[in-house]
Backbone of each chain as ProteinMPNN parsed JSONL, in Angstrom:
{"seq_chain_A": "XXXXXXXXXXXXXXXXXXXXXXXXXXXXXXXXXXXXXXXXXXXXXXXXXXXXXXXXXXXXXXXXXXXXXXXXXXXXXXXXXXXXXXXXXXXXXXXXXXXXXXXXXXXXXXXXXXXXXXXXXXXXXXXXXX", "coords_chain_A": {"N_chain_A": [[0.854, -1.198, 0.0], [0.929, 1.91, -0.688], [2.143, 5.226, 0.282], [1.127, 8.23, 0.232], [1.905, 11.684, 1.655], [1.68, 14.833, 2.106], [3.251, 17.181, 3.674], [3.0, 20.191, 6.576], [4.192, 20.234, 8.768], [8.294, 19.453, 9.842], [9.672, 16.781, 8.216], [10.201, 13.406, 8.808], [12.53, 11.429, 8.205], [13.113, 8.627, 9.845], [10.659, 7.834, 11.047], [9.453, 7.343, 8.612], [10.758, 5.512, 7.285], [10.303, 3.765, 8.549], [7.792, 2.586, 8.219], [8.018, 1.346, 5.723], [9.721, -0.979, 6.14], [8.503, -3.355, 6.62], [7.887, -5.071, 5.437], [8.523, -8.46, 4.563], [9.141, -9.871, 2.195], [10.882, -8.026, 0.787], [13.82, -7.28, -0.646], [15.353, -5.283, -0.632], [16.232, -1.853, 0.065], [15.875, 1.309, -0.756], [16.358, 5.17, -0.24], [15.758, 8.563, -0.823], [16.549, 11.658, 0.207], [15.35, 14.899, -0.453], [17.101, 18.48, 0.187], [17.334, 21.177, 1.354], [19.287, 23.616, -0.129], [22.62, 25.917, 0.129], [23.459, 27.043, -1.613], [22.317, 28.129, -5.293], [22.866, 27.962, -8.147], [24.673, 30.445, -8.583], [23.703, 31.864, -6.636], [22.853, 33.093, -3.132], [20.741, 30.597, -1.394], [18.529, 31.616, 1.114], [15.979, 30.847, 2.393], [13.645, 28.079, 1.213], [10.404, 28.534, -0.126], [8.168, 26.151, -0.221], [4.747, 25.465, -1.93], [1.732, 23.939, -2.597], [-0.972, 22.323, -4.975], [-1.913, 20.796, -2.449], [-4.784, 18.001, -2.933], [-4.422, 17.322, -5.445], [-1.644, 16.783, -5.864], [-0.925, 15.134, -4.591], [-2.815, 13.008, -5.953], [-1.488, 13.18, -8.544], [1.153, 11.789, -7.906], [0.622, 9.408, -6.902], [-0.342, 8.257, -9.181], [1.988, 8.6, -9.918], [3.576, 6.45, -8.93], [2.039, 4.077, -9.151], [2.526, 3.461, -11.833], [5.419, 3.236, -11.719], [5.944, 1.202, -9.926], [4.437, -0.499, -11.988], [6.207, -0.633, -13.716], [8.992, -1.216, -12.976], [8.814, -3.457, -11.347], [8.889, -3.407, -8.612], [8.046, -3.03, -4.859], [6.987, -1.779, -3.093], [6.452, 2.006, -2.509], [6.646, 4.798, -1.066], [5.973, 8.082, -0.576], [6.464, 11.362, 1.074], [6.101, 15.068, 0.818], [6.992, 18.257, 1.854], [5.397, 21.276, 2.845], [5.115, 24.876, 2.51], [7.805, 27.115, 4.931], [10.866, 26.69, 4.379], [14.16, 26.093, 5.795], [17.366, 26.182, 5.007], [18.895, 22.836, 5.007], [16.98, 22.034, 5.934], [14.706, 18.883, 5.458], [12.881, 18.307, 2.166], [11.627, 16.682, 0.234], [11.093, 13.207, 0.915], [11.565, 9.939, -0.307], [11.064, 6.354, 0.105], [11.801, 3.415, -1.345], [10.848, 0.187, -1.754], [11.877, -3.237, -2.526], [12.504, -6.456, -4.334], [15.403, -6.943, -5.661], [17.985, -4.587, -5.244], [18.569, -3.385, -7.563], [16.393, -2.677, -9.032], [15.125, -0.841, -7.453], [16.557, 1.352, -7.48], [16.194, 2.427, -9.524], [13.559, 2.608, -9.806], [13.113, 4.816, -7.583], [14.551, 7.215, -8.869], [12.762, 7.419, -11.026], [10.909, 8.135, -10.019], [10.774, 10.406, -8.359], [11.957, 12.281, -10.933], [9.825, 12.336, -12.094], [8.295, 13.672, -10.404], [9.051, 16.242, -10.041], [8.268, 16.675, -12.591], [5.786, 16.809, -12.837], [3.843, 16.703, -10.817], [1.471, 19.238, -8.822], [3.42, 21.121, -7.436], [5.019, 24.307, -6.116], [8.062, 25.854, -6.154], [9.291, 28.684, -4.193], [12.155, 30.48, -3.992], [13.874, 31.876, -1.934], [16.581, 34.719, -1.521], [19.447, 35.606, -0.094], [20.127, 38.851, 0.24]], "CA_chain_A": [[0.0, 0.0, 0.0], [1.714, 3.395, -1.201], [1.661, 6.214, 1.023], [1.845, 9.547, -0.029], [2.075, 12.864, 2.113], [2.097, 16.353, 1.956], [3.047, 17.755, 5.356], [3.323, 21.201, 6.641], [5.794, 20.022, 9.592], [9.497, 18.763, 9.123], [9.615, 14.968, 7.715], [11.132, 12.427, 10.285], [12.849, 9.971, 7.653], [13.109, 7.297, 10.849], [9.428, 7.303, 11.062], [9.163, 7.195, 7.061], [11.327, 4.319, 6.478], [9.44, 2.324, 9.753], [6.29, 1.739, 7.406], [8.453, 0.175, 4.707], [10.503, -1.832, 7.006], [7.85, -4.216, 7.617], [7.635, -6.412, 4.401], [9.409, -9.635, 4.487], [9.102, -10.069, 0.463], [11.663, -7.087, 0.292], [15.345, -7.353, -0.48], [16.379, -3.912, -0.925], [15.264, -0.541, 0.436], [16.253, 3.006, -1.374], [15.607, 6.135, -0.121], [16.218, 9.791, -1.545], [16.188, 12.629, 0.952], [16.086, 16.82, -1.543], [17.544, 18.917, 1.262], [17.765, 22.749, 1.065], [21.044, 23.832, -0.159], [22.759, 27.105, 0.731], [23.827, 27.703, -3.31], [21.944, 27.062, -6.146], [23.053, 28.88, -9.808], [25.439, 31.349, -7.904], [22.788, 32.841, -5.775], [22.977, 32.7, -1.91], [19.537, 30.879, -0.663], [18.17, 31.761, 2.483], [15.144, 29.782, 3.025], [12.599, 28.247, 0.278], [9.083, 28.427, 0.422], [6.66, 25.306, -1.182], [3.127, 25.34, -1.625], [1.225, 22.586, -3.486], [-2.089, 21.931, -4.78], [-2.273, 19.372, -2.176], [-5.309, 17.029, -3.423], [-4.464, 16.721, -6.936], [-0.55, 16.591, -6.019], [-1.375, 13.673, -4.1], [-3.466, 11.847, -6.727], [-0.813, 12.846, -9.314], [2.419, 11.384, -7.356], [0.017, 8.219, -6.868], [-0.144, 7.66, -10.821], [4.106, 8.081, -11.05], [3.927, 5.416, -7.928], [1.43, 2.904, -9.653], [3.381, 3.356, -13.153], [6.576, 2.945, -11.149], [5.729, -0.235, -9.591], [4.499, -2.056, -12.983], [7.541, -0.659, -14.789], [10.309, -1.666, -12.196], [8.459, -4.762, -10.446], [8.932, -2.747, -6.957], [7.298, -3.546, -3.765], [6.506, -0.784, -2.276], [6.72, 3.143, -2.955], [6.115, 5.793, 0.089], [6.538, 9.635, -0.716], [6.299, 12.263, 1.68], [6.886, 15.99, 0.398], [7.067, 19.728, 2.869], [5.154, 22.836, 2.059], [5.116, 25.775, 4.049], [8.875, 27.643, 4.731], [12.118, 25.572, 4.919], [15.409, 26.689, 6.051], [18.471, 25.464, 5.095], [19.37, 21.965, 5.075], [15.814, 20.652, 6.187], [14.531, 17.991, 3.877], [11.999, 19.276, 1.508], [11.124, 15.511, 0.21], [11.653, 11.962, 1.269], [10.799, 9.1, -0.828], [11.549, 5.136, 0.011], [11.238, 2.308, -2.8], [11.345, -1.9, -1.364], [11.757, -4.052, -3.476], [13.35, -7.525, -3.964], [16.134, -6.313, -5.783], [18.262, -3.113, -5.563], [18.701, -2.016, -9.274], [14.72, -2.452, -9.571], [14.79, 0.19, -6.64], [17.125, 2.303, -7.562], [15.364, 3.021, -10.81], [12.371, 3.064, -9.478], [13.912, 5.489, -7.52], [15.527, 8.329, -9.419], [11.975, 7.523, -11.816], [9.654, 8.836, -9.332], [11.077, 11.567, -8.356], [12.069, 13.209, -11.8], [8.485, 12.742, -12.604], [7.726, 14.669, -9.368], [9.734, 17.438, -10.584], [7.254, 17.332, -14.001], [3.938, 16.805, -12.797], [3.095, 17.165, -9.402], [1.861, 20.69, -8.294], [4.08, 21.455, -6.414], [6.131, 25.466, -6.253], [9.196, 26.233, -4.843], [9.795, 30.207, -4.387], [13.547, 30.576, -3.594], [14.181, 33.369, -0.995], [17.848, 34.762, -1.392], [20.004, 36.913, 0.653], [21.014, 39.621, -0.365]], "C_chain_A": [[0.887, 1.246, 0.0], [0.84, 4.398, -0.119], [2.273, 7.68, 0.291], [1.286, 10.928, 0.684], [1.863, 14.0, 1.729], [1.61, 16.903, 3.387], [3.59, 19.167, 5.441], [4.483, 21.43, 7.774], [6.816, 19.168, 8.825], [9.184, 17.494, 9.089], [10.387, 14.378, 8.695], [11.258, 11.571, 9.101], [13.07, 8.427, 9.264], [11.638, 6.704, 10.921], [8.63, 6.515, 9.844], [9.089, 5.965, 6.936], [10.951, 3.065, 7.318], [8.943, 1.781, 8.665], [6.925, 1.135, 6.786], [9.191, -1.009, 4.704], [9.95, -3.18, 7.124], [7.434, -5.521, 6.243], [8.973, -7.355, 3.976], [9.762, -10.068, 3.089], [10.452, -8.74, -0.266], [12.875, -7.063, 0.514], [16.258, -6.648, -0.194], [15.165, -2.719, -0.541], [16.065, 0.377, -0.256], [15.943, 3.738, -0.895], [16.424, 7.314, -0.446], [15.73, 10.602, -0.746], [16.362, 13.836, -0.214], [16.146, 17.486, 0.068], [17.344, 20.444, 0.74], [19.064, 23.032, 0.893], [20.959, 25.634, -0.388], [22.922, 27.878, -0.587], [22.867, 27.403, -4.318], [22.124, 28.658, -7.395], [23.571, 30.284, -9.151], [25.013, 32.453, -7.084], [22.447, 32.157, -4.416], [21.284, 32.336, -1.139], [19.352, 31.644, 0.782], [17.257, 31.334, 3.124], [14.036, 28.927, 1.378], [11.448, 27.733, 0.815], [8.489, 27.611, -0.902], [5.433, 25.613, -0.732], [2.873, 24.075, -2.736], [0.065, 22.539, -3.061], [-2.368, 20.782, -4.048], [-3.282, 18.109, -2.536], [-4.81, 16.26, -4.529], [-2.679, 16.499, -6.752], [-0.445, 15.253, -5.591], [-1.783, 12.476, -4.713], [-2.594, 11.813, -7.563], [0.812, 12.078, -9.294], [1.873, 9.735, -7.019], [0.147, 7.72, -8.1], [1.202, 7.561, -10.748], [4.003, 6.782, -9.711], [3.05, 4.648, -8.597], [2.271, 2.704, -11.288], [4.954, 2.63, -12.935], [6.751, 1.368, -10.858], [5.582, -0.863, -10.532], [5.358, -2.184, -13.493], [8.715, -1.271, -14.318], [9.918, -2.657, -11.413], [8.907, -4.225, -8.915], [8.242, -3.316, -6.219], [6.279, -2.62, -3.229], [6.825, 0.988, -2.442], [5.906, 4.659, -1.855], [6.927, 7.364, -0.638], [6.276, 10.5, 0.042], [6.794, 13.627, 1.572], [6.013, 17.572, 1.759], [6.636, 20.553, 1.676], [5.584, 23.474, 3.096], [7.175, 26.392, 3.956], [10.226, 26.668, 4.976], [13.395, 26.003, 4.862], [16.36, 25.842, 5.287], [18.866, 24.076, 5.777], [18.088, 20.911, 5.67], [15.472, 19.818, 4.956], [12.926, 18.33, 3.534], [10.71, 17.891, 0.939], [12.215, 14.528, 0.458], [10.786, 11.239, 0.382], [11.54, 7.818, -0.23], [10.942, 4.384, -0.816], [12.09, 0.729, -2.112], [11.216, -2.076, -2.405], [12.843, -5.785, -3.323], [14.499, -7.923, -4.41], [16.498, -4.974, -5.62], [18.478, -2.38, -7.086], [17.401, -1.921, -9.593], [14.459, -0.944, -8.321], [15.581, 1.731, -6.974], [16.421, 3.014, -8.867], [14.407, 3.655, -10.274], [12.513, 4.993, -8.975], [13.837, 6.971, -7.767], [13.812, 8.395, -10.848], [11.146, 8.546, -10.949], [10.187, 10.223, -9.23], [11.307, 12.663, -9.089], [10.699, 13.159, -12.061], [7.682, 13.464, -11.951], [7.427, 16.132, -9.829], [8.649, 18.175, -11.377], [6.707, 17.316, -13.358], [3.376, 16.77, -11.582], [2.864, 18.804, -9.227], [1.956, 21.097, -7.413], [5.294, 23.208, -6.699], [6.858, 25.841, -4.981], [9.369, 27.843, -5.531], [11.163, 30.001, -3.221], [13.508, 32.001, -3.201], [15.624, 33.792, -1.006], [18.255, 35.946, -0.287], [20.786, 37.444, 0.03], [22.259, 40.474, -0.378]], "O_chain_A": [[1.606, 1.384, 0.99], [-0.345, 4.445, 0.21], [3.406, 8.031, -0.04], [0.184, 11.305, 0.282], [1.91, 14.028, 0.499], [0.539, 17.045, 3.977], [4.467, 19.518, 4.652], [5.344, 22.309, 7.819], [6.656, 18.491, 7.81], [8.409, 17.043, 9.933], [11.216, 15.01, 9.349], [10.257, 10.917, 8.807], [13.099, 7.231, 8.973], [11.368, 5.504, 10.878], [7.757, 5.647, 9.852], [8.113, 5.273, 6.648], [11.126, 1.874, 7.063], [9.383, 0.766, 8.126], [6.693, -0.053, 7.008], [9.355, -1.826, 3.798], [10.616, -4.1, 7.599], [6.807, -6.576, 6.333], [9.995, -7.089, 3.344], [10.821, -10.683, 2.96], [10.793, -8.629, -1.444], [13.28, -6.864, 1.659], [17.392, -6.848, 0.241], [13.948, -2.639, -0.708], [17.24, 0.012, -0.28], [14.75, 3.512, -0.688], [17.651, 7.227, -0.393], [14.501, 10.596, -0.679], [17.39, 13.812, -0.891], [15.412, 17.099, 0.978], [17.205, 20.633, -0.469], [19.922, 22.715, 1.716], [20.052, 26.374, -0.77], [22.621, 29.064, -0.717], [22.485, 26.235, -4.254], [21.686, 29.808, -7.398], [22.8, 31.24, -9.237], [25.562, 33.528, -6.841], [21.933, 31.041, -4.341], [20.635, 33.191, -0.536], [20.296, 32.204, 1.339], [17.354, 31.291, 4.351], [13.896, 29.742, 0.467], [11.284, 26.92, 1.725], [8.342, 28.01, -2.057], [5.056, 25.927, 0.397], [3.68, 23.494, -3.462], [-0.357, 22.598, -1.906], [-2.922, 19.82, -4.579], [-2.69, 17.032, -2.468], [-4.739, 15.037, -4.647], [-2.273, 15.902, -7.749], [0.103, 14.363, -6.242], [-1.458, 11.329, -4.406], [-2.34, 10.649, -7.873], [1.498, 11.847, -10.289], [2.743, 8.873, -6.894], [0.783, 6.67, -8.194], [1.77, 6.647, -11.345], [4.924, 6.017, -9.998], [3.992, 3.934, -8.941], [2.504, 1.558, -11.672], [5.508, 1.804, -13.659], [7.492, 0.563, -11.421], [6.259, -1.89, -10.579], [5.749, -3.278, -13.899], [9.463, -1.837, -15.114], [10.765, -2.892, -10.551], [9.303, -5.108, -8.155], [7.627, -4.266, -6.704], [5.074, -2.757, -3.016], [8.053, 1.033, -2.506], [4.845, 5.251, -2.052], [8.075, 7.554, -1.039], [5.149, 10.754, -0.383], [7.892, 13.777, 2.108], [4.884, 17.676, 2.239], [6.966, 20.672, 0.496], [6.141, 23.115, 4.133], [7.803, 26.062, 2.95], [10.287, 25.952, 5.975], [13.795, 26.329, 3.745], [15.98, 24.716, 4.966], [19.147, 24.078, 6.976], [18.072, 19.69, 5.825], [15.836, 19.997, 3.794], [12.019, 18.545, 4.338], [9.488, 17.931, 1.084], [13.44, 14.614, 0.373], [9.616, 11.559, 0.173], [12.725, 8.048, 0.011], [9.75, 4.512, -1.099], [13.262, 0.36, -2.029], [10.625, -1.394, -3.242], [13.641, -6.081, -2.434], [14.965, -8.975, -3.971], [15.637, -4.108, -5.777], [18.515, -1.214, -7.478], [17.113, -1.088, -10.453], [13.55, -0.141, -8.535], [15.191, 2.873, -6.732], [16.229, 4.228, -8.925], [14.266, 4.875, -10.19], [12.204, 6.001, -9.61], [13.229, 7.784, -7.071], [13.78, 9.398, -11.561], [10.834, 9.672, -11.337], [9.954, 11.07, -10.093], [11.126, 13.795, -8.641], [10.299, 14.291, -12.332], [6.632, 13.926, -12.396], [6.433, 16.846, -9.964], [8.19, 19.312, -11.273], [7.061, 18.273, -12.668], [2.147, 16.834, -11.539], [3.787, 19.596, -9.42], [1.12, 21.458, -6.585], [6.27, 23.121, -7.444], [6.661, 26.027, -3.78], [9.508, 28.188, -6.705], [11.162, 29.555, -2.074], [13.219, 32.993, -3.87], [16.188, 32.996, -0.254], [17.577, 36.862, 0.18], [21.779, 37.045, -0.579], [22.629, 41.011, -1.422]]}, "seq_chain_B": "XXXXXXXXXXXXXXXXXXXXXXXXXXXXXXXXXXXXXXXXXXXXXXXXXXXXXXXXXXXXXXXXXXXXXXXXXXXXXXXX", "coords_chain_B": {"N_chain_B": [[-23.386, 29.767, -16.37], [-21.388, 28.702, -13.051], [-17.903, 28.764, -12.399], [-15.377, 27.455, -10.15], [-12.133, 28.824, -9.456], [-8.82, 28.475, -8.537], [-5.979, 29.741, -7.46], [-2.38, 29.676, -7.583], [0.935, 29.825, -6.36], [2.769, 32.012, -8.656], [0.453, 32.973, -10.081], [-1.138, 33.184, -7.957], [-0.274, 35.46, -6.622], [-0.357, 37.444, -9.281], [-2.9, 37.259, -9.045], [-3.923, 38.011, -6.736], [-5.545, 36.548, -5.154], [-6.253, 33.923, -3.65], [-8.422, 32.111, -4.791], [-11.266, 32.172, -6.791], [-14.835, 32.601, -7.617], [-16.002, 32.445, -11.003], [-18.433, 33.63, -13.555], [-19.527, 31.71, -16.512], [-20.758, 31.493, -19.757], [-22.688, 28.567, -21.234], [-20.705, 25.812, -21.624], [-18.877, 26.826, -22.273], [-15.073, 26.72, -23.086], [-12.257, 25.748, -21.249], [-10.145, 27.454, -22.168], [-11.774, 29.72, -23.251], [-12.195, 30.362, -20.572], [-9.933, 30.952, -19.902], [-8.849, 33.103, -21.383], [-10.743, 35.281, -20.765], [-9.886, 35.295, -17.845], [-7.556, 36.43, -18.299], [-8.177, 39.025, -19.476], [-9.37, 40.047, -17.056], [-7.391, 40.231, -15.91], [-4.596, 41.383, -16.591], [-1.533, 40.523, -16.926], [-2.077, 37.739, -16.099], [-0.67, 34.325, -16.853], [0.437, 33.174, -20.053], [-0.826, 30.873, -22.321], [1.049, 28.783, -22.934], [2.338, 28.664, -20.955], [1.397, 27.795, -19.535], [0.16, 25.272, -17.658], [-3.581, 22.786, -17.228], [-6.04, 21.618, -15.283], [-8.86, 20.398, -13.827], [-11.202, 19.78, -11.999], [-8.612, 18.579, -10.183], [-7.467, 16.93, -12.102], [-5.166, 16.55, -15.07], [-5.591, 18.115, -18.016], [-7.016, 18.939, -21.231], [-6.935, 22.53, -23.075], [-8.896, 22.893, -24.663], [-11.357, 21.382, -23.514], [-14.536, 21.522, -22.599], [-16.052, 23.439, -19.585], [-18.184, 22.678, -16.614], [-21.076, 23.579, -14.911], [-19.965, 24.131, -11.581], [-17.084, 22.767, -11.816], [-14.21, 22.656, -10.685], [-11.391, 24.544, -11.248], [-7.688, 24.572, -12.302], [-5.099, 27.215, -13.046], [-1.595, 25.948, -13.779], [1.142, 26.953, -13.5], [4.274, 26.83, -14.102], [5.578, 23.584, -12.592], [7.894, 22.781, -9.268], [8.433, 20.785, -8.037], [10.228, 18.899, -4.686]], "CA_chain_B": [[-22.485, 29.036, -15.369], [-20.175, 29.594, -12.546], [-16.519, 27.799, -11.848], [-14.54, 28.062, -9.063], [-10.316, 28.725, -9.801], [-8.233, 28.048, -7.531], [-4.553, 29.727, -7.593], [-1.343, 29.17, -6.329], [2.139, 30.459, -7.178], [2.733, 33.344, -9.821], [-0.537, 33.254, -10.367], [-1.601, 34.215, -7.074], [0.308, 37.171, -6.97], [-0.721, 38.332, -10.169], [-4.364, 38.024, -8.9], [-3.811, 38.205, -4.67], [-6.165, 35.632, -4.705], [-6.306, 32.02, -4.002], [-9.727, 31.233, -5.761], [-12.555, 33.02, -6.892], [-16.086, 32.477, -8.777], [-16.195, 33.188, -12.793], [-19.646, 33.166, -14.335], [-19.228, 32.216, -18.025], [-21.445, 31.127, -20.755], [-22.122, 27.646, -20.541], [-20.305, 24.629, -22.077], [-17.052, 27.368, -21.984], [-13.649, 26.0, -22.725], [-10.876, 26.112, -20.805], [-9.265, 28.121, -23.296], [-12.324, 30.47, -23.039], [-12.01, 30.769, -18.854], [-8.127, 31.747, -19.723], [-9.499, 34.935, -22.231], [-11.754, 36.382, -19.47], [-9.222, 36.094, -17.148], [-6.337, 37.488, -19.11], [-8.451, 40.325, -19.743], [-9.535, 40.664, -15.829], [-5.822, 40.496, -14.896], [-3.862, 41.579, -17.715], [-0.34, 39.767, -16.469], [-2.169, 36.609, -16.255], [0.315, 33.92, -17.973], [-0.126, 32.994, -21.221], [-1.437, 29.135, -22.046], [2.44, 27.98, -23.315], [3.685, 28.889, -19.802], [0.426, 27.015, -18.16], [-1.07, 23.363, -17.444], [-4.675, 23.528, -16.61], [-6.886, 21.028, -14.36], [-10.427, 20.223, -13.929], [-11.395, 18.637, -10.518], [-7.989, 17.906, -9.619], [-6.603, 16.312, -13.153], [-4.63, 17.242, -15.727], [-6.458, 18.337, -19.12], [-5.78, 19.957, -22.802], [-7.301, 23.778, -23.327], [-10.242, 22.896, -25.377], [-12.325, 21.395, -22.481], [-15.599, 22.301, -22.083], [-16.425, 23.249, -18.709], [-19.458, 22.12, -16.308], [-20.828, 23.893, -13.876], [-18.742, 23.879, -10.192], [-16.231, 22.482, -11.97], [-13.091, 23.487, -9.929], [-10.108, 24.57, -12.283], [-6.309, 25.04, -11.848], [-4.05, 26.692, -13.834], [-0.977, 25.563, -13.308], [2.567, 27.494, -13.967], [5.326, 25.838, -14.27], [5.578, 22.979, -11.125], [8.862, 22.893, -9.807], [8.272, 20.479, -6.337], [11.292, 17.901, -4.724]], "C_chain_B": [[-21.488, 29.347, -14.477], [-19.099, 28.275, -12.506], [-15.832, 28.278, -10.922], [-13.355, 27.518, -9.507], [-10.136, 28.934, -8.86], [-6.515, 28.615, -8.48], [-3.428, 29.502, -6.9], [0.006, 29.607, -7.372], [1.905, 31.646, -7.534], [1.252, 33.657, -9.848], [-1.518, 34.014, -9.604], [-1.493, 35.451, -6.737], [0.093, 37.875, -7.735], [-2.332, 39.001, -9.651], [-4.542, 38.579, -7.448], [-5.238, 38.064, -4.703], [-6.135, 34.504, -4.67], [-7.211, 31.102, -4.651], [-10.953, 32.301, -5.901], [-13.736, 32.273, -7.754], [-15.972, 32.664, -9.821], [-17.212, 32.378, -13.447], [-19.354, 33.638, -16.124], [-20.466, 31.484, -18.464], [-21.263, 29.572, -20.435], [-21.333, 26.874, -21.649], [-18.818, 25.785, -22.666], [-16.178, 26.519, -21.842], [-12.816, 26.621, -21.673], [-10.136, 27.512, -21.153], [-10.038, 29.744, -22.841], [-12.017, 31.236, -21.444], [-10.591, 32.048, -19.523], [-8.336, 33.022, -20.561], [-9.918, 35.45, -20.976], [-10.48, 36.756, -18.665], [-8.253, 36.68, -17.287], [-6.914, 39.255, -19.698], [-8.979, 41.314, -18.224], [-7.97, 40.899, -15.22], [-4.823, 39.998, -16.188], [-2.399, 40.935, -17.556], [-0.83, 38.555, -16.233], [-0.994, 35.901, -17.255], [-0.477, 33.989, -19.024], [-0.123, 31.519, -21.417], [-0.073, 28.547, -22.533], [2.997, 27.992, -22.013], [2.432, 28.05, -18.997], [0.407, 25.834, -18.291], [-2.516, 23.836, -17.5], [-5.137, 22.082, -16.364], [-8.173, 21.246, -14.16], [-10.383, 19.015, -13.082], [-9.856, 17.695, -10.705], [-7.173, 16.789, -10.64], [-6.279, 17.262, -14.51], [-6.063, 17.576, -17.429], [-6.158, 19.682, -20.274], [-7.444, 21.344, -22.295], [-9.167, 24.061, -23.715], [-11.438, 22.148, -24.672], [-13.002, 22.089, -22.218], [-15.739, 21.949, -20.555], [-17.606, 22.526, -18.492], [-19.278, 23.099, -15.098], [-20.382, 23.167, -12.385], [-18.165, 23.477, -10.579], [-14.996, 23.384, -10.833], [-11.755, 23.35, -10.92], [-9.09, 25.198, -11.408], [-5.465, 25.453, -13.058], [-2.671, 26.659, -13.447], [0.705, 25.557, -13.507], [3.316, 26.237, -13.642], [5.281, 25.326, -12.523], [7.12, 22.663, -11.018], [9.484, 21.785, -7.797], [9.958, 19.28, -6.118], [12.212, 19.115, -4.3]], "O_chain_B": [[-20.648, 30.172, -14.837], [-19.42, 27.088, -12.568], [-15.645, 29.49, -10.82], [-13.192, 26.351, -9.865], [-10.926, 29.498, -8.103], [-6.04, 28.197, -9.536], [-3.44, 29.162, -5.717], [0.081, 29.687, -8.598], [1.066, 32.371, -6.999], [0.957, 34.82, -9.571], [-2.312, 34.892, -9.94], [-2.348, 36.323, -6.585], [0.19, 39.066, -7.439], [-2.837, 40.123, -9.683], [-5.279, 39.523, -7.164], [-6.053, 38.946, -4.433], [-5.975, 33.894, -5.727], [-7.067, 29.924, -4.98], [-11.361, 33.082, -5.042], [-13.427, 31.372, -8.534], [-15.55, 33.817, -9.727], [-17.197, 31.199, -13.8], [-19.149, 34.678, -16.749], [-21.166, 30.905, -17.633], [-20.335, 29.111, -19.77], [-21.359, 27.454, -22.735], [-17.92, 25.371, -23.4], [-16.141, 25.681, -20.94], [-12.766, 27.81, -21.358], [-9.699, 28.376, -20.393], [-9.424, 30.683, -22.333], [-11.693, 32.411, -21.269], [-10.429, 33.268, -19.554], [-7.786, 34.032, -20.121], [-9.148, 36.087, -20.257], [-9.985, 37.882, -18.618], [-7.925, 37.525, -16.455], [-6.29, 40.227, -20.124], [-9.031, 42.537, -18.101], [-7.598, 41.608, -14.284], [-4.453, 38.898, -16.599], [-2.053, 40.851, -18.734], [0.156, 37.839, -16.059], [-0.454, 36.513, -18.176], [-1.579, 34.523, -19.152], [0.604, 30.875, -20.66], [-0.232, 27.328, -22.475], [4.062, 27.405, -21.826], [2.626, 27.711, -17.829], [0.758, 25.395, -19.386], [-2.782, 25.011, -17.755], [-4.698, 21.247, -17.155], [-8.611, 22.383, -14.34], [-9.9, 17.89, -13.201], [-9.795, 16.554, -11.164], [-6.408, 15.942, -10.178], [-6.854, 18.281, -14.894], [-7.207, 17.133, -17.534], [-5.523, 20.737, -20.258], [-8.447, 21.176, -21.6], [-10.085, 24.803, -23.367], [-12.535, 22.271, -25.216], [-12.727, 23.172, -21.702], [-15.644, 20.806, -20.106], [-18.185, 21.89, -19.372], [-18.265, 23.432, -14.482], [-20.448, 21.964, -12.133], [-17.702, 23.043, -9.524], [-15.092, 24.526, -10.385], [-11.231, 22.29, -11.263], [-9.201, 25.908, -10.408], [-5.093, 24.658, -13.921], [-2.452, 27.515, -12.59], [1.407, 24.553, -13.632], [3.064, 25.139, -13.146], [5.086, 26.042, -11.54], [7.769, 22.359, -12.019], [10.335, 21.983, -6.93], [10.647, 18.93, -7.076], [13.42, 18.945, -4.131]]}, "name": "protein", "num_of_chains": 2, "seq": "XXXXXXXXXXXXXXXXXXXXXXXXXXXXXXXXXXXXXXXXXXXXXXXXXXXXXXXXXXXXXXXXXXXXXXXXXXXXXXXXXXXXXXXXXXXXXXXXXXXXXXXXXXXXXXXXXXXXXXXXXXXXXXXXXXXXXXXXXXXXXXXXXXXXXXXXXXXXXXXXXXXXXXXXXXXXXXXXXXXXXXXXXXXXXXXXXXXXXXXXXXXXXXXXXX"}
């Protein structure tokens, strides 16, 4: 059963990666923390702010997690992504991917997430200092 | 007919609102909504820089509404 999030407090990856912990059919776990970073394209952040249509970001991060799974034979696919303001170095999203290999996870993986990127609505406004 | 939009991002700022009412004609496209409101809020994007949504899924321009439909349009997403 796929879980997917959208929280306005910080993410606890320990709590995340419990739920996926718990299937015996799974060989391999993955997980991908996006963090806030202090640089990005030679401009000094200082905090960024998400928002997201939460309903429909939800239903559309469910389609790349059911696509995901038939394409990479996965197990399991949890996403949890932060709106609201985020400082430096908190994590912005967490995803974990079981499975009963690791190269079916790692795909999986690095799939979900670029498809996040496209099609979830989700905006990041980058705050800099000036 | 009325629809309720729903903004978020750029978009909000252009209008400094998060959703409003717009009574159009009925069986109005998409396309149509995005005229009106490019002419109520002249900096609205333009439909190459949007998405647009209908209850919460994706969908092309030429969609006829219904009434309460709830629309999004949907600047560039940029989440992760």
């Amino acid at each position: 059963m796929s879980i997917v999030k959208i929280w306005t407090k910080p993410l606890n990856p320990t709590i995340h990666s419990k739920k996926l912990r718990k299937n015996i059919m799974a060989g391999a776990y993955v997980s991908f923390e996006g963090w806030v970073r202090q640089w990005n394209k030679g401009k000094k952040v200082k905090e960024l702010h998400y928002e997201a249509y939460t309903p429909m970001a939800i239903k559309e991060i469910k389609k790349i997690i059911d696509k995901a799974k038939k394409e990479f034979s996965v197990l399991d696919i949890h996403v949890h992504h932060r709106t609201g303001t985020l400082q430096l170095g908190e994590i912005a999203v967490w995803m974990g991917v079981t499975g009963e290999h690791r190269k079916e996870c790692f795909k999986a993986c690095e799939y979900v997430i670029a498809e996040l990127k496209k099609q979830a609505p989700i905006w990041k406004e980058e705050r800099i200092t000036l | 007919m009325k629809v309720n939009v729903l903004y978020f991002a750029h978009l909000k700022t252009i209008t400094q609102k998060k959703e409003e009412k717009i009574d159009l004609p009925n069986q109005s496209t998409l396309l149509e909504l995005h005229q009106e409101l490019k002419k109520k809020y002249p900096h609205f994007l333009d439909t190459p820089y949007l998405s647009a949504a209908i209850n919460e899924a994706y969908t092309h321009f030429n969609t006829s509404l219904k009434e309460g439909d709830t629309v999004c349009f949907i600047p560039p997403v940029a989440g992760g």
